[in-house]
C-alpha positions as CSV (number, residue, x, y, z in Angstrom):
1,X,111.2,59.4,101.6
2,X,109.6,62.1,99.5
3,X,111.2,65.8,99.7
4,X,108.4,67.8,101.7
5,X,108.0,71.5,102.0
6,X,109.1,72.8,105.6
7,X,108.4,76.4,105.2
8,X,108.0,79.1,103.3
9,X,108.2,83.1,103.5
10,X,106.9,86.0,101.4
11,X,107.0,89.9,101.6
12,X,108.2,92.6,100.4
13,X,111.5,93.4,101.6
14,X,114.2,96.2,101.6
15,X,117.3,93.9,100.2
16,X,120.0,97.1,100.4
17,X,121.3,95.1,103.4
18,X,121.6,91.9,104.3
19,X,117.8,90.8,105.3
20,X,116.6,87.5,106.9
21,X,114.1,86.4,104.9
22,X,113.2,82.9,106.1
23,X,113.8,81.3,110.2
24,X,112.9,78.0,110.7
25,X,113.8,75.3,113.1
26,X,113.2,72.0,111.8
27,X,111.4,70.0,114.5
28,X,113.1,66.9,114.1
29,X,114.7,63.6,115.9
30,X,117.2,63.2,113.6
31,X,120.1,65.5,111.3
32,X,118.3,65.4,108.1
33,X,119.3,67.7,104.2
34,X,117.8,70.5,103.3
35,X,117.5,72.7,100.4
36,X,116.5,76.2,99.8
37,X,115.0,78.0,96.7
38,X,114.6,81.4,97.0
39,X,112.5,83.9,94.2
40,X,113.2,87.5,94.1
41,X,111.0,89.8,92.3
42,X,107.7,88.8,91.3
43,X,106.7,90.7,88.2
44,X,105.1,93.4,90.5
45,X,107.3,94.3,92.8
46,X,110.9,93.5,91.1
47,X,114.5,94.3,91.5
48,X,115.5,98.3,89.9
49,X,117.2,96.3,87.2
50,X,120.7,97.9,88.0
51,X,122.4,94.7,88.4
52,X,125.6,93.7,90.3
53,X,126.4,91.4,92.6
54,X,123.5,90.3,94.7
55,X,124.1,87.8,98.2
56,X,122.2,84.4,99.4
57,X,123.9,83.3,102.8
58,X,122.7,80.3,104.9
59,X,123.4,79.8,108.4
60,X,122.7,76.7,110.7
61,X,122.7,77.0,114.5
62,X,124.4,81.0,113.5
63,X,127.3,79.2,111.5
64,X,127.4,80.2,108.4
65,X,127.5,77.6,105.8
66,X,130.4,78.7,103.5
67,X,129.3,75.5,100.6
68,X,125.8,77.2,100.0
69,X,126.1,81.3,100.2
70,X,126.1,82.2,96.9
71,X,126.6,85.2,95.1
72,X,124.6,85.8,92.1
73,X,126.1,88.5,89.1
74,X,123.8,89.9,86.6
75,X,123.8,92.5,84.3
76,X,121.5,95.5,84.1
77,X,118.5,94.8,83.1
78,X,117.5,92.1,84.8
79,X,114.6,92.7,87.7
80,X,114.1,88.9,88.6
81,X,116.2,86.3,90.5
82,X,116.1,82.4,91.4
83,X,117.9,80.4,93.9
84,X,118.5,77.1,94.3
85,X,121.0,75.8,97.2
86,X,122.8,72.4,97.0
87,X,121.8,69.8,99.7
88,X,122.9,70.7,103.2
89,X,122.7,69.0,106.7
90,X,120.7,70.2,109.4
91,X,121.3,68.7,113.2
92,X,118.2,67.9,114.9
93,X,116.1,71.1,115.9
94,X,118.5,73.9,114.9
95,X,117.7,76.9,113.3
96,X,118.2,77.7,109.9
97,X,118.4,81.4,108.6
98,X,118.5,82.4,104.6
99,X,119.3,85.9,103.9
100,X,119.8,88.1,100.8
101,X,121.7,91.3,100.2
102,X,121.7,93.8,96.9
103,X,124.3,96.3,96.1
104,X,121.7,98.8,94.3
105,X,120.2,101.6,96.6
106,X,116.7,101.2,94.5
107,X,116.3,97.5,96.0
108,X,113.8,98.9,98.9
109,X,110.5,97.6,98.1
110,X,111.4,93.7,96.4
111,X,108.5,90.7,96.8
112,X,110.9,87.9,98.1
113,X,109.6,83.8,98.7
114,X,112.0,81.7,100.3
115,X,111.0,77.9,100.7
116,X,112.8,75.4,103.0
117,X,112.5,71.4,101.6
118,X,113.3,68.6,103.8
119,X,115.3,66.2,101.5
120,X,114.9,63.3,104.3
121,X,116.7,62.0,106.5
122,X,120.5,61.5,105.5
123,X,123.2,59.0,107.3
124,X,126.1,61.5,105.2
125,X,124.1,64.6,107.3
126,X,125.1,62.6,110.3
127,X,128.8,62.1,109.4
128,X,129.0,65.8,108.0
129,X,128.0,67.5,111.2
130,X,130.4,65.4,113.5
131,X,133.1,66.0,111.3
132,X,132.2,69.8,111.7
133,X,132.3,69.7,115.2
């Protein structure tokens, strides 16, 4: 099965707390893996270029998924970030939530895409989710 595009999200964002900045619910019959790549800055509307340690967390069904939050440290200087998440299961129709944090006061006004891929359906997804439960 070929990876297909679920959803996307752009705006402009204040990132000096942790913002939501893609909800979706897969609508799905079965678990399937997902992946997440998430831009922030666009050349326009960028990060203040302070640096630090800036925060991607994941959440299925409002469990946080502790294998894909990521925390990003750059130096100052740079205005632009990219995320890519690792594979992760999703149980049929729950919700999934990316958000993203920056420790810099200046982060108010930041363009941010996040995109959601469905990576197909996934007998391990299955078998990951029960043994979460």
């Amino acid at each position: 099965m070929a990876t297909t595009q679920l959803d996307t999200e752009n705006a402009d964002r204040d990132l000096t707390s942790t913002i939501t900045v893609l909800t979706h619910t897969p609508d799905i019959l079965n678990p399937i893996t997902c992946y997440a790549l998430v831009f922030v800055g666009d050349g326009a509307k960028d990060l203040d270029g302070t640096g630090g340690s800036f925060e991607l967390t994941l959440s299925v069904d409002g469990v946080i998924y502790d294998g894909v939050a990521q925390t990003k440290t750059v130096t100052a200087g740079v205005t632009r970030l990219v995320w890519l998440t690792i594979p992760f299961a999703v149980p049929k129709g729950e919700q999934v939530l990316l958000r993203v944090k920056s420790p810099n006061a200046g982060d108010t006004d930041v363009d941010v895409t996040a995109y959601l891929f469905d990576g197909g359906y996934a007998p391990l997804a299955e078998f990951a989710i029960m043994t979460m439960l």
